[in-house]
C-alpha positions as CSV (number, residue, x, y, z in Angstrom):
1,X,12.1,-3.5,-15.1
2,X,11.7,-0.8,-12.2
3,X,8.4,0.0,-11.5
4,X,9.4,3.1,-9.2
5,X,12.1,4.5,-9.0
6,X,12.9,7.6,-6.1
7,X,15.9,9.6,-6.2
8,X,18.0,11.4,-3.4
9,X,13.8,12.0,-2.3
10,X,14.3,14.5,1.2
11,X,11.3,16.0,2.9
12,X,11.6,18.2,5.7
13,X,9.1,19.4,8.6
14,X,10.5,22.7,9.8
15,X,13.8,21.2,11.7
16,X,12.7,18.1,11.5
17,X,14.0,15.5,8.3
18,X,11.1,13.4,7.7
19,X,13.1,11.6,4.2
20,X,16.7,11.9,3.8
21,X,18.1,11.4,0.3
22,X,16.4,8.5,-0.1
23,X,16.7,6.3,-3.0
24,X,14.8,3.2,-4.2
25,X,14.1,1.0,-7.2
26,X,11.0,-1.7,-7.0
27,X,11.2,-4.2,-10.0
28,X,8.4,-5.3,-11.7
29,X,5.9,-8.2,-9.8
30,X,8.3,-8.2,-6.7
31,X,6.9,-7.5,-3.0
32,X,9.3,-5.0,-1.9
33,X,9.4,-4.0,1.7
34,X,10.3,-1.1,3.6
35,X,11.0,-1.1,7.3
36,X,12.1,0.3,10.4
37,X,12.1,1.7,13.6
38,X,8.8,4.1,15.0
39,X,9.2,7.6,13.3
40,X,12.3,5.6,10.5
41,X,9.7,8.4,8.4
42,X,8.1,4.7,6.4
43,X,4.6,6.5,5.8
44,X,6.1,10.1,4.8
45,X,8.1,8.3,1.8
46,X,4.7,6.5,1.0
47,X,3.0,9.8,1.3
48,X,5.8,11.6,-0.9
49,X,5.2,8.8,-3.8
50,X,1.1,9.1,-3.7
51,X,1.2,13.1,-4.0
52,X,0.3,13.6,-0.3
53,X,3.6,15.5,0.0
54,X,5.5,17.0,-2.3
55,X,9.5,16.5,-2.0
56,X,11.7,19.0,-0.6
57,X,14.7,17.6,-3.2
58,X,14.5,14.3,-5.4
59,X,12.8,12.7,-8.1
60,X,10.0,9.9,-8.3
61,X,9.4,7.9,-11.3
62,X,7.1,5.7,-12.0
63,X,7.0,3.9,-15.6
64,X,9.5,6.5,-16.6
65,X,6.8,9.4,-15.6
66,X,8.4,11.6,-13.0
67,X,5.3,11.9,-9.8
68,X,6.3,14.8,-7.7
69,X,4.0,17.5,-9.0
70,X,0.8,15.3,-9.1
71,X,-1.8,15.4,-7.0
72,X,-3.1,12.2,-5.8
73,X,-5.7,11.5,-8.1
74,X,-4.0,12.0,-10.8
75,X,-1.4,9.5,-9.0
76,X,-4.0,6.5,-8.5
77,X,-5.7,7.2,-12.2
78,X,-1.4,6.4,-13.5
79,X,-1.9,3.2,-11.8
80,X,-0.6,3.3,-8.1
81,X,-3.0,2.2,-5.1
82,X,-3.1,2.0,-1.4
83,X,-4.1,1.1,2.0
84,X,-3.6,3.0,5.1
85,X,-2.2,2.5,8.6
86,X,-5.6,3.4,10.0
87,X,-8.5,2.0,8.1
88,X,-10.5,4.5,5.8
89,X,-13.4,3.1,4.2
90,X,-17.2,4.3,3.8
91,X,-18.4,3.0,7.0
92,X,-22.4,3.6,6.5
93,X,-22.2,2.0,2.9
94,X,-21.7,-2.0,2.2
95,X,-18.8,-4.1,1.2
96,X,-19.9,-3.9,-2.2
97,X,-20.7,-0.3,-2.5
98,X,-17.2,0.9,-1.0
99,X,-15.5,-1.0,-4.3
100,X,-17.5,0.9,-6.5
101,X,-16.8,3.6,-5.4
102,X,-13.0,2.5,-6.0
103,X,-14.2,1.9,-9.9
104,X,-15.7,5.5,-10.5
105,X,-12.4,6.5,-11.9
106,X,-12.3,4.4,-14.7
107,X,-16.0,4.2,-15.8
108,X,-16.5,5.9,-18.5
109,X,-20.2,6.7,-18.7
110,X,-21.2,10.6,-19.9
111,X,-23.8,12.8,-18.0
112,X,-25.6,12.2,-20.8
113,X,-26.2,8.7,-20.1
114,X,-26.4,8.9,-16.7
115,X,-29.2,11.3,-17.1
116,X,-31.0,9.5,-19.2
117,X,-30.2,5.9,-17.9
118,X,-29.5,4.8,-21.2
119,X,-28.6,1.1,-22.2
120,X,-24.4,2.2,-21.9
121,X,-25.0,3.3,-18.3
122,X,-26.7,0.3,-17.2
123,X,-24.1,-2.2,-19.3
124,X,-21.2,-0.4,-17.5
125,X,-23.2,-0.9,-14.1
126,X,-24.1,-3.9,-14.6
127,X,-20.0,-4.6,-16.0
128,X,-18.6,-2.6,-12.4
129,X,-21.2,-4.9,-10.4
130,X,-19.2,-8.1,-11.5
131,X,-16.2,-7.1,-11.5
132,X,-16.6,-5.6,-7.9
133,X,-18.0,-9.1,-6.9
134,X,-15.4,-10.8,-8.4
135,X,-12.3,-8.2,-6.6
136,X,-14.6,-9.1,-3.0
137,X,-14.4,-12.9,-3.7
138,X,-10.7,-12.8,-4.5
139,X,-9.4,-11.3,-1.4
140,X,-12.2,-13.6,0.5
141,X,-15.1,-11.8,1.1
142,X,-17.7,-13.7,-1.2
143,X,-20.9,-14.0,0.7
144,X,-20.4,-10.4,2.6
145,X,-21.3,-7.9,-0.6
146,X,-24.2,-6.5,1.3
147,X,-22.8,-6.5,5.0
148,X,-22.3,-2.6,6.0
149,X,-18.4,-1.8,6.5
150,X,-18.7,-1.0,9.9
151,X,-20.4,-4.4,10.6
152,X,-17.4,-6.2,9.2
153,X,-14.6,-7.9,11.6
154,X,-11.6,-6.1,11.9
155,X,-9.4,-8.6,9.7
156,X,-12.1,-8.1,7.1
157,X,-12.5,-4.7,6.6
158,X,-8.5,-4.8,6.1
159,X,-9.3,-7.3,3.3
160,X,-12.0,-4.7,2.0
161,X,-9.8,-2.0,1.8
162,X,-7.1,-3.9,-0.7
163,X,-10.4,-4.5,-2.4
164,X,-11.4,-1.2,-3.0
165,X,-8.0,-0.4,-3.8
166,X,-7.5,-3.1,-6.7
167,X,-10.7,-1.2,-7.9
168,X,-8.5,1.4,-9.1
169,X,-6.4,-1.3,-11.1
170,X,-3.1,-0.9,-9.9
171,X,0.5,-1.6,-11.5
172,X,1.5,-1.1,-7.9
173,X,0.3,-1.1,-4.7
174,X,1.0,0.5,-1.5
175,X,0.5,-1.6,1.6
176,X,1.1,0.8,5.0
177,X,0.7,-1.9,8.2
178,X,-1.8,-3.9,6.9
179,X,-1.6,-6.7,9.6
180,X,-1.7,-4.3,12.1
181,X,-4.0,-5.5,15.0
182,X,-4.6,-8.5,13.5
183,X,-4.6,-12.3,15.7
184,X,-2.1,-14.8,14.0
185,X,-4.3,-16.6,11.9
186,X,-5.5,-13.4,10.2
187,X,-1.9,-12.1,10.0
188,X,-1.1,-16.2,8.2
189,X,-4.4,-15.5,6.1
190,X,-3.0,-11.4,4.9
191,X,0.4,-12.7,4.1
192,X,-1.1,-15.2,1.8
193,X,-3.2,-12.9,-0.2
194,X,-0.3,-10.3,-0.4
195,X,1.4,-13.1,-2.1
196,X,-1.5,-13.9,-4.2
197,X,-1.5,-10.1,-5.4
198,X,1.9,-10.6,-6.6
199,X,2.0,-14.3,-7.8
200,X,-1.7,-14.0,-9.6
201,X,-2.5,-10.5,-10.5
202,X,0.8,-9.2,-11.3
203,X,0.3,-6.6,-8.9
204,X,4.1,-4.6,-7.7
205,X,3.8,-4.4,-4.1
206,X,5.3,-1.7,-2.0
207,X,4.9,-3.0,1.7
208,X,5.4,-1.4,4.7
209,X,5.0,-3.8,7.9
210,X,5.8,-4.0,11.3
211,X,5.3,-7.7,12.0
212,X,9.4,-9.3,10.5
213,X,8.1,-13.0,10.6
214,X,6.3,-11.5,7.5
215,X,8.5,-9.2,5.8
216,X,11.3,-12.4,6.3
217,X,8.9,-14.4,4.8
218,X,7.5,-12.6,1.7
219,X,9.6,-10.0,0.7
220,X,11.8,-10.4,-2.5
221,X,13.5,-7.4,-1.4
222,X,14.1,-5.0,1.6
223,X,14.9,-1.7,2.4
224,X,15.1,-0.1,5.8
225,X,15.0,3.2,7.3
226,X,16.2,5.0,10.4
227,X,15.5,8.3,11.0
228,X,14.6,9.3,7.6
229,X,17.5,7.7,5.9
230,X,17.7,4.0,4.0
231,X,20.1,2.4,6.3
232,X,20.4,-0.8,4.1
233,X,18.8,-2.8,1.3
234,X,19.1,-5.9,0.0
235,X,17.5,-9.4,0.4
236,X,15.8,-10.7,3.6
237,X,18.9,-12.7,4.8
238,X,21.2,-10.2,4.0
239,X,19.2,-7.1,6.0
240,X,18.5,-9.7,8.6
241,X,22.2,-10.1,9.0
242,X,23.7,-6.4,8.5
243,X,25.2,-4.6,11.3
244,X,23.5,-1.5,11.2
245,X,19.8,-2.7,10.5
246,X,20.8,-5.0,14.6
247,X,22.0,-1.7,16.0
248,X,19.0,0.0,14.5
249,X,16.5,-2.4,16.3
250,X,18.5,-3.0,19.4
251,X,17.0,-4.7,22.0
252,X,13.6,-4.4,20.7
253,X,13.3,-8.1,19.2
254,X,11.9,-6.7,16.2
255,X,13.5,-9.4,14.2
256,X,12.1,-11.9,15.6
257,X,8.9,-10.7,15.0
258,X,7.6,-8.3,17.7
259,X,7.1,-4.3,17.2
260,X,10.1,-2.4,16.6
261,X,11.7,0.1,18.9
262,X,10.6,3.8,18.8
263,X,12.6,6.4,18.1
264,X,12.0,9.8,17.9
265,X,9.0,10.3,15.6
266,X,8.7,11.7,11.8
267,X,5.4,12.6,10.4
């Protein structure tokens, strides 16, 4: 079954074509990545599908629900999550407390009770607690619930933000770069909890990521972009192999794992 589905999806910044008719289908518990050169306009077709932008031409689907004149709340309360290039948690506030704040959408406490602290609020609070325990242990933070965000190593406030965002209990998430900056190990240690999203959760995984020894290594299926438009698709051998996506990343070694080329940039 597709998860998402976008159709001929174009978006346009004055001149400049961010998306270009671009079409994609994600099947169900797959890690499905999308790269690219610098500016290939990655990050504006994730921001088209969460409601950030709205689509010049096109159609999004998820489930069979069409997405393009949501707003981004509504979005994430269907089911779809994400994590950013550039890390945005609750920096004065703990580990624990920036999950719960993932949860608020789908408690469903009254003002009544909060109000009046009756036994329903404190069962749901008590029920959020756990489960945001239990979402910090799985992607390996069990022991750092209290630590302040901006206290936490770089590699872990990466694992706290896919936290937060399985808070929001997602069909499918949206990964944007996120082993960006990290050391090897971390990068080894992010690889194998994206697979663990997939392989225990069920989670769909959209992935955008720069580093290829990953995307080579994880991805059941690729699709990459080139200023604005989907270039090629298919599985990691086959993209590794087609003409264009070579010509596309000449001489930058991307393949092999180093940081693609840049060309000229998309928002």
């Amino acid at each position: 079954m597709d998860v998402l589905v976008a159709r001929n999806v174009t978006k346009a910044f004055g001149g400049l074509i961010a998306v270009n008719s671009v079409n994609l289908a994600v099947r169900e518990r797959t890690i499905h990545s999308v790269i690219g050169p610098n500016g290939a306009g990655k990050t504006s077709f994730f921001n088209c599908i969460t409601g950030f932008y709205t689509p010049d031409q096109g159609e999004i689907l998820f489930l069979g629900q069409p997405l393009q004149r949501l707003r981004p709340d509504q979005i994430a309360r269907m089911g779809i999550a994400r994590t950013y290039q550039n890390i945005r948690l609750f920096a004065s506030m703990t580990a624990l407390q920036n999950v719960l704040v993932g949860m608020h959408g789908h408690l469903h406490t009254r003002l009544f009770d909060v109000l009046l602290r009756t036994p329903r609020f404190w069962r749901e609070e008590r029920e959020a607690e756990e489960e945001a325990r239990r979402l910090l242990a799985f992607v390996g933070l069990r022991g750092r619930e209290n630590t302040i965000a901006r206290n936490m190593p770089y590699g872990d406030q990466r694992r706290l933000e896919i936290a937060r965002a399985l808070a929001l209990k997602p069909k499918l998430l949206l990964l944007d770069e996120p082993t960006a900056g990290m050391n090897p190990r971390e990068t080894d240690e992010m690889r194998a909890l994206t697979e663990r999203l997939r392989d225990e959760l069920g989670i769909t995984i959209l992935l955008i990521e720069h580093d290829m020894k990953v995307v080579m290594g994880i991805s059941d299926r690729v699709t990459v972009l080139d200023y604005g438009e989907k270039i090629a698709e298919g599985a990691p051998d086959e993209v590794r192999r087609n003409p264009r996506v070579i010509e596309a990343y000449l001489g930058s070694g991307s393949l092999d794992g180093t940081a693609p080329q840049t060309s000229p940039a998309a928002p």
